[in-house]
C-alpha positions in Angstrom: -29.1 -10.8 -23.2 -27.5 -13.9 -21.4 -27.2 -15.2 -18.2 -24.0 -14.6 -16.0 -21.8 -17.4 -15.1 -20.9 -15.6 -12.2 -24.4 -16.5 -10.1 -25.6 -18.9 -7.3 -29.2 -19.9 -6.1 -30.5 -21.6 -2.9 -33.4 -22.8 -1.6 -33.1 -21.3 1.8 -36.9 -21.9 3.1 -39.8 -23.6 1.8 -40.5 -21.1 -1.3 -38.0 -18.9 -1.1 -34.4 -18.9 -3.4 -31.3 -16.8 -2.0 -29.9 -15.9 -5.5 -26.7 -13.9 -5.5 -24.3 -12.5 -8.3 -20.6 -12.7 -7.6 -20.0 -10.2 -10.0 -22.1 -7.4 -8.7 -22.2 -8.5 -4.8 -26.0 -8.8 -5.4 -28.2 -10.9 -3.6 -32.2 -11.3 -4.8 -34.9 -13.2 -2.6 -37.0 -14.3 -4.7 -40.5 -16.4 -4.1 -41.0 -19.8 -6.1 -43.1 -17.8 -8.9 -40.1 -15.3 -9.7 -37.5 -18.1 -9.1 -39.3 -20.3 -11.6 -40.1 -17.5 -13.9 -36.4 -16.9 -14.2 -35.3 -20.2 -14.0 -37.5 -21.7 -17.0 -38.7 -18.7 -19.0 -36.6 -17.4 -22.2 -35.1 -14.0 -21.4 -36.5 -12.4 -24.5 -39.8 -13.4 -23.0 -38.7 -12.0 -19.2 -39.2 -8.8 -19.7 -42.5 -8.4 -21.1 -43.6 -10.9 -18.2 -42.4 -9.5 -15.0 -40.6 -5.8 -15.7 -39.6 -5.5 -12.3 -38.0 -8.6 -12.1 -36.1 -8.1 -15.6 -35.0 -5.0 -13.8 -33.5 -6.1 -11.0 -31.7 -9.0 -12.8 -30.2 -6.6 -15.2 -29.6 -4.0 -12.7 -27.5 -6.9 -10.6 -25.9 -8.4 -13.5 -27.5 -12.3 -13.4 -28.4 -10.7 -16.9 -25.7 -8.9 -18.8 -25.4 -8.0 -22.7 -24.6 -10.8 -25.4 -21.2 -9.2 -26.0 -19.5 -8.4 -22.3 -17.1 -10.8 -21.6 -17.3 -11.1 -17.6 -14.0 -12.7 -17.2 -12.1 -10.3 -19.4 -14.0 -7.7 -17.4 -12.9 -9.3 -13.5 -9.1 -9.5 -15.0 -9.2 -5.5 -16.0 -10.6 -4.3 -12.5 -8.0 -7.0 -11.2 -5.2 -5.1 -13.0 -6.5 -1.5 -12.3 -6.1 -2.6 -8.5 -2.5 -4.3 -8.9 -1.4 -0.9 -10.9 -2.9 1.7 -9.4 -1.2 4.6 -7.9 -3.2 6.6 -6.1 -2.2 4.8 -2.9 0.8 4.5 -1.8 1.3 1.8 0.9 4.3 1.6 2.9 4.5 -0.9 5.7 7.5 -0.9 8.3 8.4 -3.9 10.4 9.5 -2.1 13.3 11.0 -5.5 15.1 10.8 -8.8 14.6 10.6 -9.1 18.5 8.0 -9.4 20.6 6.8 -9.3 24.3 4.6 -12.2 23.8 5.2 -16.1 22.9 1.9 -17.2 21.2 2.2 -20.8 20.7 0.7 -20.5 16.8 3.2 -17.4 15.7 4.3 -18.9 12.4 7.4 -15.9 12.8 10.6 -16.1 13.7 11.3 -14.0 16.7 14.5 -12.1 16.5 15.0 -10.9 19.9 16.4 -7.1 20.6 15.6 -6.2 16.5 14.6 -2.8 16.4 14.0 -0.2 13.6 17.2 1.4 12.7 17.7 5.0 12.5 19.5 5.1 9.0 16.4 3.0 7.7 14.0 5.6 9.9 15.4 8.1 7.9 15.8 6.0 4.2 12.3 5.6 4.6 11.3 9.4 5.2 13.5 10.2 1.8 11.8 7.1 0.0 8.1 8.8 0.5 9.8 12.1 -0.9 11.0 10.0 -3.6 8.4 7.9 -4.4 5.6 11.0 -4.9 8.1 12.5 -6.4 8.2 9.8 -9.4 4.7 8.8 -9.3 2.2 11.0 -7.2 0.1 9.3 -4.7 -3.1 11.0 -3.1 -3.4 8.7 0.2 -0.5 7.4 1.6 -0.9 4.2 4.1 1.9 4.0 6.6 1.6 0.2 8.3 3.3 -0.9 10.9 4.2 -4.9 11.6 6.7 -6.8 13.4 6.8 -8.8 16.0 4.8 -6.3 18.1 5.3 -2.8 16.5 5.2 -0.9 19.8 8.4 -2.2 20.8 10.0 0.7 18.5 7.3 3.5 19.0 9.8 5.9 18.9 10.7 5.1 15.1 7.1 5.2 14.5 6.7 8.2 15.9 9.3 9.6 13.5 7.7 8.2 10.9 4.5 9.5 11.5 5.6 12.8 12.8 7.0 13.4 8.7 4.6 11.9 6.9 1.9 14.3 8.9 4.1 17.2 7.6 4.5 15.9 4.4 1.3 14.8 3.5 -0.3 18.3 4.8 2.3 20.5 2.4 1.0 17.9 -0.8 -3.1 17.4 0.2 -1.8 13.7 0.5 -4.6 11.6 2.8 -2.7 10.1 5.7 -3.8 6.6 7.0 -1.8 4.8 9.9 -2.3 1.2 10.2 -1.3 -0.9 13.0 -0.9 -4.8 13.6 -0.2 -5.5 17.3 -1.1 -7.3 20.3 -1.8 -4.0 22.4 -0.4 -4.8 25.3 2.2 -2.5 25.2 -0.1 0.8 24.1 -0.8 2.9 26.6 -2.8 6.4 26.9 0.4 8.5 26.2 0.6 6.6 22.5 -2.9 6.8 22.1 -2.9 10.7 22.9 -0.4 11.0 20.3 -2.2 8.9 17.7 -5.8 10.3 18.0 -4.4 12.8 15.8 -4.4 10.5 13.1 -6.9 8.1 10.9 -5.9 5.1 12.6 -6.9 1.3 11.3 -6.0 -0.7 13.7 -6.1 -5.3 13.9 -6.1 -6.4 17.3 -6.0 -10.1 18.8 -8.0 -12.1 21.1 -7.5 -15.5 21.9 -10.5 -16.8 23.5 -12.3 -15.6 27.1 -9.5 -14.4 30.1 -8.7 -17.7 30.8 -7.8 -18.9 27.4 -6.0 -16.0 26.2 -4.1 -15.3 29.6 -2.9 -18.9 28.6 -1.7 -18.3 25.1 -0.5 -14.4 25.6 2.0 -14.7 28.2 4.2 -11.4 29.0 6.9 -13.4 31.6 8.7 -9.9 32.5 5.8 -7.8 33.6 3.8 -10.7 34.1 0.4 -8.4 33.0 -3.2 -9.7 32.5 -2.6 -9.2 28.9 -6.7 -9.7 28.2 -7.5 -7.3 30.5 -4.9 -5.1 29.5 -6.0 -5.8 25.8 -9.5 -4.9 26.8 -8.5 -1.3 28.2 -6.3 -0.2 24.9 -9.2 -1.2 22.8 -11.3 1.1 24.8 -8.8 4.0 25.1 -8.8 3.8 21.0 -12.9 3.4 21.2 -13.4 6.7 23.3 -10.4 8.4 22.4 -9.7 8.4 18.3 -12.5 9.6 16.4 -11.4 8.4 13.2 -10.3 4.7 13.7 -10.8 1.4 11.8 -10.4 -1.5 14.9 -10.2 -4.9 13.7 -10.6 -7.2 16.3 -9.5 -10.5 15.6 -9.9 -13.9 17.0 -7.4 -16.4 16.6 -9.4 -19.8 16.9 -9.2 -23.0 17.7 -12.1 -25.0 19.1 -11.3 -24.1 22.9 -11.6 -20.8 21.7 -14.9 -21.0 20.4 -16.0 -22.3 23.4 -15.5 -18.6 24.7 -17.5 -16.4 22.3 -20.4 -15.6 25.0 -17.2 -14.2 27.4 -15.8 -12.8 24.2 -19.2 -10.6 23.1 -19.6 -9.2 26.5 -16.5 -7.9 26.8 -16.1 -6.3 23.6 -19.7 -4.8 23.6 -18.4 -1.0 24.7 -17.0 -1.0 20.4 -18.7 1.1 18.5 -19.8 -1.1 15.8 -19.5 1.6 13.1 -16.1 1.5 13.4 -15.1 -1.9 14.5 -15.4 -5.3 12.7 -14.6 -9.1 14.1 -12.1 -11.3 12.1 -12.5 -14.7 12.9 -9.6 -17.2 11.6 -8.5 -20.5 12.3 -4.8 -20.9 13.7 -3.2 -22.7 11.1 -2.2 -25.7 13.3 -6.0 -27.1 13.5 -7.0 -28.5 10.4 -9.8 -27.7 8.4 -11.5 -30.7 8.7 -11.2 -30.6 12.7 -13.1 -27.9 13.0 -15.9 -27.8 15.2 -18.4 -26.7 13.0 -21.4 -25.8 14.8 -19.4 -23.8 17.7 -18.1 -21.8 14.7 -21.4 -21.7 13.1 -22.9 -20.2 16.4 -20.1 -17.8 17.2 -20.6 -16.2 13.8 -24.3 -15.6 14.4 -23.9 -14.1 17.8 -21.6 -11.8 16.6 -23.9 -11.0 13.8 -27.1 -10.8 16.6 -25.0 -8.4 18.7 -24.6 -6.1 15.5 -21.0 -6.8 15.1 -19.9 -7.0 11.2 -18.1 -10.5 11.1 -15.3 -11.4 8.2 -14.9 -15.3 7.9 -12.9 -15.4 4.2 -15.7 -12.8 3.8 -16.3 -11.8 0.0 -15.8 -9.9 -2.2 -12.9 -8.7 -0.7 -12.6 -5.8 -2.3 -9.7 -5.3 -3.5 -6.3 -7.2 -3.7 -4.2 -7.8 -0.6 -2.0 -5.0 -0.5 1.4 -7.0 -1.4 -0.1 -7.8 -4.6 -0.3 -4.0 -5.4 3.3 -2.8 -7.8 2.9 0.4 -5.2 3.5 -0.9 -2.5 6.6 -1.9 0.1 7.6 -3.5 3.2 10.4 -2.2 4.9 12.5 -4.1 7.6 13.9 -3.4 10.5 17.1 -3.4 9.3 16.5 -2.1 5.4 15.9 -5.5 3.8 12.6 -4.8 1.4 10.2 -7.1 1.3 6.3 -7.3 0.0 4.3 -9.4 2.3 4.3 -10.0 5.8 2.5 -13.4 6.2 6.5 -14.7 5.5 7.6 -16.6 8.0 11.4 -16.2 7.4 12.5 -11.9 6.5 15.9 -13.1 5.7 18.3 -12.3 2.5 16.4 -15.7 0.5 13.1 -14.1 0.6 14.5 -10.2 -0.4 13.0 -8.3 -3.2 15.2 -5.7 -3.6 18.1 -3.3 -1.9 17.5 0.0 -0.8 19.5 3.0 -1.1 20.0 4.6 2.4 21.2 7.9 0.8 18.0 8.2 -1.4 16.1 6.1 -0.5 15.7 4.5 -3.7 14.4 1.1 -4.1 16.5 -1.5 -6.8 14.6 -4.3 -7.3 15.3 -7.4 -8.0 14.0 -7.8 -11.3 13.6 -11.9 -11.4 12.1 -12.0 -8.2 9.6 -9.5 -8.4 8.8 -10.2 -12.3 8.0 -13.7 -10.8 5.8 -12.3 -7.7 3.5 -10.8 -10.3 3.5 -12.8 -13.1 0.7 -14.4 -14.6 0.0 -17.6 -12.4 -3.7 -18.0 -12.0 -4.6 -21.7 -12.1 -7.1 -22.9 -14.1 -9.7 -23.9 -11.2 -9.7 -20.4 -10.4 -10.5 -19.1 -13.5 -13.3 -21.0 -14.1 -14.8 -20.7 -10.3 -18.1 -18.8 -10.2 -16.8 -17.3 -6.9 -13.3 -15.4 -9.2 -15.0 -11.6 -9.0 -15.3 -12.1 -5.5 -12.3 -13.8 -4.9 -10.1 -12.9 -7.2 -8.1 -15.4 -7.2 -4.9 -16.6 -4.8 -2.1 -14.2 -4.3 1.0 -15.3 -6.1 2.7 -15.6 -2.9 0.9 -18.8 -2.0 1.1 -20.5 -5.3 4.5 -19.9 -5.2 4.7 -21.5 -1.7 2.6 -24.2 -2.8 4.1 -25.1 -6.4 1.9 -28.0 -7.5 -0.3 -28.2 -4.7 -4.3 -27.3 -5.3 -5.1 -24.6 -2.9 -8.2 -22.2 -2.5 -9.8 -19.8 -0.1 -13.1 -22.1 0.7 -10.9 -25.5 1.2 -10.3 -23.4 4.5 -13.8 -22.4 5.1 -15.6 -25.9 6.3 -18.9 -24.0 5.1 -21.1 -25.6 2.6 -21.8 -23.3 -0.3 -25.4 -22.8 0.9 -24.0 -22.0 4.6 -21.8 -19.7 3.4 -24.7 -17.8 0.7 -26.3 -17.6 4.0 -23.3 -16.1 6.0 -22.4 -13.5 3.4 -26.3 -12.9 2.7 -26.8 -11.6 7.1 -23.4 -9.7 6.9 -24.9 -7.9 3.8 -27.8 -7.2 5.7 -26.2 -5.6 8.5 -23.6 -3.9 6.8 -26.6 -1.9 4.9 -28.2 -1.3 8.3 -24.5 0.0 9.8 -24.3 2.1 6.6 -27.4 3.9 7.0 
């Protein structure tokens, strides 16, 4: 037996070490007598000394077998995630326009854009298409922009086939949805309780702050209040629903978390988790760090599941998957949608609007999944959890040194602690 290199400890009280395996998502409190049995004793030794402690290090792999290569391991479960094809994900910028003008949108609005019909309909015979060539048993229809209910007709359409289509195969049907939800009312959510719905939904501080940011200047609506009431229409009106509620923050912002937890305390917290991510104008080092610190525990105290660059992620992002697309409003094909600019430079590929068929472009999207890892990141005792930056960043950010916890502001010991109470109350949720 050896020890993994995938494993942190902490002293996180007088006595008592927070030790926790990146590998296996497994954390183990032990007292000073374990910690210091499994700190200086010989592992050969371990077992005949304390058997339930060999157990549970074995069982969550801070012990593993001479011969398994961890690393080797991580880049084949890596790889089964980028290839697989059981899901098919299929996300649809509906516009690129939008009702609101949030002063941190890193987008370029392109006002009056809306999903065309020939595309509506290129799309429809690309899902034919696409099981046809390589069955898929959940599809994942996502829908972006701009704000996506600016075209909920074409979703409709969309939605309205794929319910048909995934019924005649025994396909699993998951709608996703991006969007500000100001523009949702009962009549779309009447339609969509028919569905699995995921939704991610934004808040940008108390009433007063987001009222600021989330201006509507032609209906001139209390967009938090109106956010507020389509969050509940989806709480008590889709049974099965993912709602991600996330908080766009800057330090003003944090200042609001009290007004923020009252407000959203209707959410059912089974179903409903709280991103919380910095706008990317305030700088990591500007952050206040004891507001965030605090707003991250009272969302934990009030049982809501918080994900600040929580890990393991789980998976890959979803434009680092080979079976997955993006289209646009007007039939460009894209991957991600964190690009600010879904113009001809940044294409992937042409589609066929008879078909349906998708030509890629083989240089670009042999480079947006080649083999790019950077050394620091192989070596990182956080990589299983991680896995690593998406090649769409590196490739943004040729020769700079970039990484998921240079964004954090948490120490390593913070952020054990962080991932150790989500754990914690993602096991009581589960029960």
């Amino acid at each position: 037996m050896k020890i993994s290199r995938y494993q942190f400890c902490e002293e996180i009280a007088q006595g008592y070490y927070l030790h926790y395996n990146a590998l296996s998502n497994t954390f183990l409190l032990l007292d000073e007598r374990c910690h210091d049995l499994y700190s200086q004793c010989e592992i050969e030794k371990l077992e005949t000394l304390n058997k339930e402690l060999f157990s549970k290090l074995t069982l969550g792999k801070f012990l593993i077998a001479d011969d398994f290569d961890e690393y080797q391991y991580v880049l084949v479960q890596k790889e089964k995630m980028v290839e697989g094809t059981d899901l098919y994900n299929v996300v649809v910028n509906t516009s690129l326009d939008c009702n609101l003008n949030c002063w941190y949108c890193y987008e370029n609005k392109i006002v009056g854009s809306r999903l065309e019909q020939r595309v509506v309909d290129a799309i429809k015979r690309n899902i034919f298409l696409h099981y046809i060539n390589t069955p898929f048993s959940t599809l994942k229809l996502g829908f972006f922009g701009g704000e996506p209910f600016l075209c909920f007709d074409g979703i409709k359409q969309l939605l309205d086939y794929a319910r048909e289509f995934c019924a005649e195969k025994d396909i699993e049907l998951i709608a996703d949805f991006t969007t500000n939800a100001t523009l949702i009312t009962a009549e779309h959510i009447n339609y969509l309780k028919q569905y699995r719905c995921h939704f991610q939904i934004t808040l940008d501080g108390g009433r007063q702050s987001h009222n600021k940011i989330k201006v509507d200047k032609l209906s001139g609506m209390n967009t938090y209040d109106k956010t507020l009431e389509t969050l509940r229409l989806i709480n008590d009106n889709i049974e099965q629903r993912w709602v991600a509620v996330r908080i766009n923050f800057d330090n003003r912002t944090l200042r609001d978390i009290d007004e923020i937890i009252q407000d959203l305390d209707f959410l059912d917290r089974r179903k409903t988790y709280v991103i919380i991510k910095k706008v990317w104008q305030l700088k990591t080092e500007n952050i206040d760090k004891d507001a965030l610190m605090s707003a991250i525990q009272k969302f934990l105290d009030k049982k809501f599941l918080v994900d600040y660059y929580i890990m393991p992620k789980g998976c890959v992002c979803f434009a680092e998957r080979r079976n997955q697309v993006l289209f646009n409003y007007d039939g460009k094909i894209f991957k991600c949608t964190t690009i600010s600019e879904f113009t001809d430079k940044n294409v992937l590929g042409s589609l066929d609007y008879s078909t349906g068929e998708i030509a890629w472009d083989k240089e670009k999207i042999e480079a947006w999944f080649a083999e790019m890892q950077p050394d620091y990141c192989k070596t990182c005792k956080w990589f299983p959890s991680c896995l690593g930056i998406c090649n769409r960043q590196l490739l943004a950010h040729k020769g700079e040194k970039i990484c998921t916890f240079d964004a954090c502001n948490l120490t390593e010991k913070e952020y054990l602690m962080y991932l150790f109470k989500y754990n914690i109350l993602k096991n009581e949720l589960d029960k």
